[in-house]
N, C-alpha and C positions, 0 to 999 in steps of 0.2 A: 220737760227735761231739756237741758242744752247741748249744743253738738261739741263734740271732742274737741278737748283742748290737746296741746303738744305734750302735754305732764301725761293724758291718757296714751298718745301714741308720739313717742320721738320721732323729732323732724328725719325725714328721709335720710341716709347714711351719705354722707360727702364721698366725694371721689375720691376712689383708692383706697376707703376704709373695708377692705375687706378681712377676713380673719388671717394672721397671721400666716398660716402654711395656704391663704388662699390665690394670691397673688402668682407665688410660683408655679401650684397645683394649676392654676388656670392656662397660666402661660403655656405649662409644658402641655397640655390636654390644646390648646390653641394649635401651637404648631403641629402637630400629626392629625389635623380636620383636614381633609383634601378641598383646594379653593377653585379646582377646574371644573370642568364641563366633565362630566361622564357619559362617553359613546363608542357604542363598541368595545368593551372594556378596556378603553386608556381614557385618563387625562387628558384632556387638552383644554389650552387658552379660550375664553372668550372673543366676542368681536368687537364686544362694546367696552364702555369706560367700566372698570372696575364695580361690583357692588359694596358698597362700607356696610356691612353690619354692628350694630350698635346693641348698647347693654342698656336696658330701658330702665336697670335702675341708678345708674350712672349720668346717660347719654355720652359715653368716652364709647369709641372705637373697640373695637372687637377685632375684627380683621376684615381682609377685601377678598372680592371672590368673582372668578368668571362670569362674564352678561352676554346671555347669549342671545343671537340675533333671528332671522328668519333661517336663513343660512344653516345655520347649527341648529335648532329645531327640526330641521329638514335632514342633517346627515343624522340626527339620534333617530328618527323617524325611520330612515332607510337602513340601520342596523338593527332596529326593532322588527322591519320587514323582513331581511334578509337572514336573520336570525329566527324567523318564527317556524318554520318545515320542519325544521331539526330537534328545536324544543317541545313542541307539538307532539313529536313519535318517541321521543324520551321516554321510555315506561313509567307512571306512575308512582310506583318503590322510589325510582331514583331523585323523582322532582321531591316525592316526602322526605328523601335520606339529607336533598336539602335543604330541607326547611327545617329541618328538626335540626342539623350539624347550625343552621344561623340562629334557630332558638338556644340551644347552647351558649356560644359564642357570644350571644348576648348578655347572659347569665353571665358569662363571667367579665363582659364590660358594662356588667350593669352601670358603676360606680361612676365610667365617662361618661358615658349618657345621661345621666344623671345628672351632672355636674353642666354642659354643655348645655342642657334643656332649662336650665336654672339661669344662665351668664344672657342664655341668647334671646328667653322669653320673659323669665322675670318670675317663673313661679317657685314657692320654696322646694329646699331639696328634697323633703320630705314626698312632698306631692310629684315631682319627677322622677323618684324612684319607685313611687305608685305608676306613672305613666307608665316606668321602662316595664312593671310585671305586667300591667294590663298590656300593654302593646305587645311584649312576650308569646302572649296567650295565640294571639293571631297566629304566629306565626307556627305554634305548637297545635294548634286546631286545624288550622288547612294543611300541616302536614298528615294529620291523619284522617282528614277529608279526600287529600291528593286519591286513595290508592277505594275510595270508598264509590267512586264517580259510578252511575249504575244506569238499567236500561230499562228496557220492555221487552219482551217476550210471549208471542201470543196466537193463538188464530183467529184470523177473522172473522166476525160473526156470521157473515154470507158463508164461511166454510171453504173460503175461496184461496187460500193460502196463510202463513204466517207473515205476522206482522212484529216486524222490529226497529225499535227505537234506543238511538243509541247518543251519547253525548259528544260534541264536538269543540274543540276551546274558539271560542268567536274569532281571535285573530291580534292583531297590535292594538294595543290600548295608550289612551291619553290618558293620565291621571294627574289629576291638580289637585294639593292639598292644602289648607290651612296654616295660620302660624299657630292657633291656640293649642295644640296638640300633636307636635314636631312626630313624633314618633308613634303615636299609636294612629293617627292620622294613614302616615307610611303604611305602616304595616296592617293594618285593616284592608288594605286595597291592593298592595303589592301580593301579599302572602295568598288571596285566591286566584289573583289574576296567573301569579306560578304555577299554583297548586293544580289550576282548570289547563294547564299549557299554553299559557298567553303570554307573547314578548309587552314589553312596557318602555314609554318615555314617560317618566314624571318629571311635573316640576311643583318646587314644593314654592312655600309664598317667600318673599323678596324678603320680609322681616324676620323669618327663622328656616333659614335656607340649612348653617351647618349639620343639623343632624340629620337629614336624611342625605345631606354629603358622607357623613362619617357612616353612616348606614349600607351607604352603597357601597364604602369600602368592605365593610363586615360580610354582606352578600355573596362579595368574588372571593374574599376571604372561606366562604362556606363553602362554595364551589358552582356558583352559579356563573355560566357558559357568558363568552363575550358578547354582547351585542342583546342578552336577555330583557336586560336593566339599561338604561339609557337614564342619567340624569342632567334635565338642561335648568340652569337657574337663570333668570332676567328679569331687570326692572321695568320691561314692556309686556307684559302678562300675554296681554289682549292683541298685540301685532306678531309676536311671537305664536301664541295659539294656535291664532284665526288658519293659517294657511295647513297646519297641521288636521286641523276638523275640517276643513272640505277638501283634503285630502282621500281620493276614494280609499287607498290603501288603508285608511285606519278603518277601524272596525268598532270600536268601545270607547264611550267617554264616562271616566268617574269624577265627578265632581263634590267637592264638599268648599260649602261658600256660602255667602249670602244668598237670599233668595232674587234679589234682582238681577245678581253675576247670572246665578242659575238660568234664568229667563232666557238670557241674553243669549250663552249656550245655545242652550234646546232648542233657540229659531236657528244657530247656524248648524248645529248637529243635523234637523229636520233634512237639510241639502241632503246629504249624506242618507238619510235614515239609517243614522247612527245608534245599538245599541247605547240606553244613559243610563248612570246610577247619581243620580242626584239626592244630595243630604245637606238643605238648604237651613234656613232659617228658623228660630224655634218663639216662643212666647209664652213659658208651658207655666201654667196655673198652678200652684199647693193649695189644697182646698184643708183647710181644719176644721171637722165638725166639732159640736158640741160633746160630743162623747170620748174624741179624743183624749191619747197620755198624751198630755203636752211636755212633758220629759222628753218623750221619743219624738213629738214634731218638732221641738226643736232644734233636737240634736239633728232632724232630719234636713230641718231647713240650714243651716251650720250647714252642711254636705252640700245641701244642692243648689244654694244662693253660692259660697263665699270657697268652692275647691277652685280651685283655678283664677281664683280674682275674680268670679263671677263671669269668667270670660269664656263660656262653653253653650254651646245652644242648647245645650241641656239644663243649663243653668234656671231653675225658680226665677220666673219674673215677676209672675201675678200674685201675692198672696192675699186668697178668700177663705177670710175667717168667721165662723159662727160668732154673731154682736156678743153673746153670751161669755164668750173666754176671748174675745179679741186683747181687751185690755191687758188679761195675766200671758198671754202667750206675748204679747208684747215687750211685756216688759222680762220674762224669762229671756227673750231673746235680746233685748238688746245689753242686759247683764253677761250674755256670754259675748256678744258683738265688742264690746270694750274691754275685754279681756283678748282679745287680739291685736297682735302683736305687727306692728307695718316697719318694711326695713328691706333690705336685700339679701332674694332667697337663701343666700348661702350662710348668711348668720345664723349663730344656733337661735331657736325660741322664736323664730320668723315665721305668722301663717298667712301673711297677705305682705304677698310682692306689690311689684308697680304696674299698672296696665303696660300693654305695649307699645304706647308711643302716645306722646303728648296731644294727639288728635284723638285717640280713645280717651284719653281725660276730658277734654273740652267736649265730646261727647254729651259723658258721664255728667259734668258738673250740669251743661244745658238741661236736659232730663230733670236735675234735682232741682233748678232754678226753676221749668216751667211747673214740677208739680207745687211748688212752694206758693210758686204768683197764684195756681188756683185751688188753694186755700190749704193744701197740706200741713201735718204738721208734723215739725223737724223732733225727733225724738235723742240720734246721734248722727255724729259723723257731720256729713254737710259741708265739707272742705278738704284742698289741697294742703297737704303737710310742706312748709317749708323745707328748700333745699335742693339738690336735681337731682333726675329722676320723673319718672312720668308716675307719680304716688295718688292715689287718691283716697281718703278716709273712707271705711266700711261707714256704711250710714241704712237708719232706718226713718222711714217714715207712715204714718198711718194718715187715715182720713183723705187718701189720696183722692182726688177726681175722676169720677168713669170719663173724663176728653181731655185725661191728664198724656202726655206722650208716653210718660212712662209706663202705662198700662196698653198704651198701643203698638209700640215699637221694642224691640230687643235690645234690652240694657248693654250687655257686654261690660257689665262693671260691677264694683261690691253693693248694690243697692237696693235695699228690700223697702216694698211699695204694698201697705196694708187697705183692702177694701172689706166691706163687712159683709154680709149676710144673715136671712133670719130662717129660709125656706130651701130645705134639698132641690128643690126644682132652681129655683134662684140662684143656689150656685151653679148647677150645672149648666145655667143660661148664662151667667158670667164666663165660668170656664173655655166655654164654646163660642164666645161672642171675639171670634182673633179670626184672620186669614190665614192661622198656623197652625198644623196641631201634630209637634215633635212628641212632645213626652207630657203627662202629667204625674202631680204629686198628690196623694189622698192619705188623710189621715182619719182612722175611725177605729172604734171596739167594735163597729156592728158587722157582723159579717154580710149582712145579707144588703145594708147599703154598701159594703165595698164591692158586692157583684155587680150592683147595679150603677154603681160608678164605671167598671169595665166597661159596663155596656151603653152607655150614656157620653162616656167624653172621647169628644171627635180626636183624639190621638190616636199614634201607632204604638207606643209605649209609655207601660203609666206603672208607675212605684206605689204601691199599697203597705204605709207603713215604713217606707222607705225613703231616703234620699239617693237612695244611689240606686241605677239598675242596670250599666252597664257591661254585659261578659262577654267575651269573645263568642262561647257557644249558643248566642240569643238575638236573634235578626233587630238590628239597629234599622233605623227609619221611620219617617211619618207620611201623614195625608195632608190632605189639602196643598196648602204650599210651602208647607216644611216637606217635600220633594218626592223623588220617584226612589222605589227600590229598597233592597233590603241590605246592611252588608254584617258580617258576622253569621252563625249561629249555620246549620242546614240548610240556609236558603243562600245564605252570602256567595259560596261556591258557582250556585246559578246562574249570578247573574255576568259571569265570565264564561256560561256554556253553553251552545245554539243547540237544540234536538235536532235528530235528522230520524226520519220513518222512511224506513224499506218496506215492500211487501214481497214476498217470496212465493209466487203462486205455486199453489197445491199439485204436484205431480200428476 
C-alpha cells in the first residue's frame, strides 16, 4: 500500500480558518484566561520577558503570559509555606466541601475548558471534553477521600501499651505538570495534595500553561484559601525549579515528564530527601494473540495509538502481533486509520490534531525515516500534510526492525510500528525487553493466558481487552523507569500523607 495522499487527508487548515462562531467564541474565552503569576491569591506580573503561547495548529499567537523568575518561585514558595498550618487543621468536610463546590464549577465550564485545551494543545474538541470529565473525576474522588483519611488503633503485642498511627499531610509541594494533558495532569496532583492538607506551587509546562491558569481561577472561585495554590509559569523550568527543590521548606515533589527530566530531579530532590511522585516515561507493548477479536483490538489500538495525537505515555507504542493474523489486523487497522480525519481540533469531524510543536513533528518524521532506512514497510501515512501547523499524517507500519528507534524510544506521535511473533514466551520477552514498563495492552479469548499476561509483564498497569484504563479511582503509575508512585485511586491520597506512630504506655 502507499502512504496518504492529501485527497485521504486535507492539507492542514490555513490561518484563521476557523468555524465561523470560532474566532469570536475563542477571542472572548482568550481574554478572561488570567496571564499573571498566581501567589498568594492575587495576580501578579512576571519578572521576565513575556511567554507567547501559540496554537500548534496554526503557529499564530494565542496570547502572552507572566515568566516567572527565581524571585517569584520563591515568594509562591513562601505563600505555600505560610499558608500551610492553617490549611492543615481545616477539617476534612471543609477541604471536601471544596473540592466537590470546584467539581461542580467545572461541570458547568466544562465547554471553556474544553475549548481552551483544543486552541492551546491542539487535541480535537471531542477528546478535550473527555479530558475535562476524566480530570473532573479527580477532583470528585479526593473530595470524598478528603474526609475518609484513617489510622491505627491497637495494643502492643508485648502488652505494653497502645499503639497509634495516625495520618499527617507532608507539608508544601512542587508539582510540575506536562503539556499533553493541561487538565487532568492539574488535577490528578492538585486535588490529593488538598485533599491530604497540603499547600502547593505548580507550574504547569511553558507550551500549555493557560489552563491550569484558568483553573486556578476556578479554585479561588470554589473557595480555596489564599496562598493554598500558588501558580508560577516560566520559560526557565530548571533555574526556576532548582532553588525551590533544595529549598528545605518544601516537602513533596510531583512530577510528571520524561524519564530523563525525572532523573535529573530525583538527584536534586535526594539533597532534600524529598518525598517524590514520579510518572515518567512509557513504551507500552499491545500484544494481539492469535485468538483475538480483532474487531475489539482494533478498535482498541484506535484508543490507545491515536487519543491524544498519540501524544500520551500511555499511548501503544510497540505492536506485537501473532505472524498468524498480523496481516488481517493490519490491514483492519489501517482501513479505519484513513478514515481519519487531520485538521484543527475545533472543526467538526476532526480526530487527529497537530502535535505540539514543529520539534514533535521532526521528532516523529525522524522515527519513521530511521524505521524505513531499516527495512520497514510503509503501509500509510508517512508524511507532513501541507500548510502551517505542526500536522503530521497517522501512519502505519509493519515489518519494523527489533534496533529500529521506533521500538526503542517513546513516539509521542500518530505512529503504529508492527513486529510479529509465533510463541507466548516470545511475546512476553518482546513486551519486557524496554527500560519502561507504564502500561500494557493484551488482547485474547483465553482467559487463563490473560492471567498470565498479568503476571508476566513488567508493568504497573495493563488493559485486557481494552485500550483505555485510565480512572480517577485506580492507582496510575509504573515500574522500572516509567517512575515512582501511584497517583489516583486509594493509594494517590498516600502519597501527600507522612504516618506518625504514638505508643501510649499501659497504665
Amino acid at each position: 500500500m502507499t502512504s496518504l495522499t492529501t485527497e485521504n487527508h486535507p492539507p492542514a487548515p490555513a490561518a484563521g480558518e476557523n468555524t465561523p462562531a470560532g474566532t469570536e467564541r475563542e477571542a472572548e474565552l482568550l481574554a478572561r484566561v488570567p496571564v499573571g503569576l498566581y501567589i498568594d491569591g492575587t495576580w501578579q506580573p512576571g519578572s521576565g520577558e513575556p511567554i507567547i503561547v501559540v496554537d500548534p495548529a496554526t503557529g499564530l499567537e494565542l496570547t502572552r503570559i507572566a515568566n516567572a523568575d527565581v524571585a517569584d518561585g520563591r515568594r509562591a514558595l513562601d505563600a505555600a509555606v505560610a499558608a500551610g498550618p492553617a490549611w492543615a487543621a481545616t477539617a476534612p468536610r471543609v477541604r471536601a466541601e471544596i473540592l466537590r463546590r470546584a467539581f461542580d464549577l467545572l461541570q458547568e465550564r466544562r465547554e471553556d475548558f474544553a475549548l481552551l485545551m483544543t486552541i492551546e494543545m491542539g487535541k480535537p474538541l471531542a477528546e478535550a471534553r473527555a479530558e475535562v470529565g476524566y480530570g473532573g473525576e479527580f477532583l470528585r474522588w479526593f473530595s470524598e477521600e478528603a474526609v475518609r483519611i484513617g489510622g491505627r488503633y491497637g495494643q502492643a503485642p508485648e502488652g505494653t501499651g497502645q499503639m497509634v498511627v495516625s495520618q499527617r499531610p507532608v507539608g508544601p509541594c512542587l508539582l510540575i505538570t506536562p503539556w499533553n494533558f493541561p487538565l487532568a495532569m492539574a488535577t490528578r496532583k492538585i486535588a490529593p495534595a488538598l485533599a491530604a492538607g497540603c499547600t502547593i506551587v505548580i507550574k504547569p509546562a511553558e507550551l500549555t500553561p493557560l489552563t491550569t491558569l484558568l483553573f486556578a481561577q476556578l479554585l479561588e472561585d470554589a473557595g480555596v484559601p489564599a496562598g493554598v495554590v500558588n501558580v508560577i509559569t516560566t520559560s526557565d523550568s530548571a533555574t526556576v525549579a532548582a532553588p525551590l527543590i533544595a529549598d528545605p521548606r518544601l516537602r513533596k515533589l510531583s512530577f510528571t515528564g520524561s524519564t530523563g527530566v525525572g532523573r535529573a530531579l530525583l538527584r536534586q530532590a535526594a539533597e532534600g530527601v524529598l518525598r517524590t511522585s514520579m510518572e515518567l516515561g512509557g513504551n507500552a507493548p499491545f500484544l494481539v494473540f492469535a485468538d483475538a477479536d480483532l474487531d475489539r483490538a482494533v478498535d482498541g489500538a484506535m484508543l490507545a495509538k491515536f487519543r491524544n495525537i498519540g501524544q500520551a505515555c500511555t499511548a501503544a507504542n510497540r505492536f506485537i502481533v501473532h505472524a498468524s493474523v498480523a496481516a488481517e489486523f493490519a490491514r483492519r487497522l489501517v482501513a479505519r486509520v484513513e478514515d481519519l480525519r487531520i485538521g484543527r481540533g475545533t472543526e467538526p469531524g476532526v480526530t487527529i490534531g497537530p502535535l505540539v510543536n514543529d520539534a514533535a513533528v521532526a521528532n516523529t518524521e525522524r522515527l519513521v525515516r530511521d524505521a524505513i532506512d531499516r527495512g520497514a514497510t510503509l503501509l500509510t501515512g508517512g508524511f507532513r500534510p501541507d500548510g502551517p501547523g505542526s500536522f503530521y499524517a497517522p501512519t502505519v507500519l509493519t515489518d519494523v526492525a527489533p534496533d529500529s528507534d521506533l521500538l526503542r524510544q517513546e513516539i509521542f506521535g500518530p505512529v503504529v510500528g508492527i513486529v510479529t511473533f509465533t510463541e507466548e514466551d516470545e511475546a512476553i520477552r518482546l513486551a519486557n525487553d524496554t527500560e519502561y514498563g507504564l502500561i500494557s495492552y493484551v488482547f485474547t479469548e483465553n482467559i487463563a493466558r490473560g492471567q498470565r499476561m498479568i503476571a508476566g509483564l513488567d508493568t504497573g498497569m495493563m488493559g485486557l481487552n481494552t485500550g483505555l484504563v485510565s480512572n480517577a479511582a485506580a492507582p496510575f503509575g509504573g515500574v522500572k523507569q516509567s517512575g515512582l508512585g501511584r497517583e489516583g485511586g486509594l493509594e494517590g491520597i498516600h502519597e501527600y500523607l507522612s504516618p506518625k506512630y504514638t505508643l501510649i504506655p499501659a497504665s
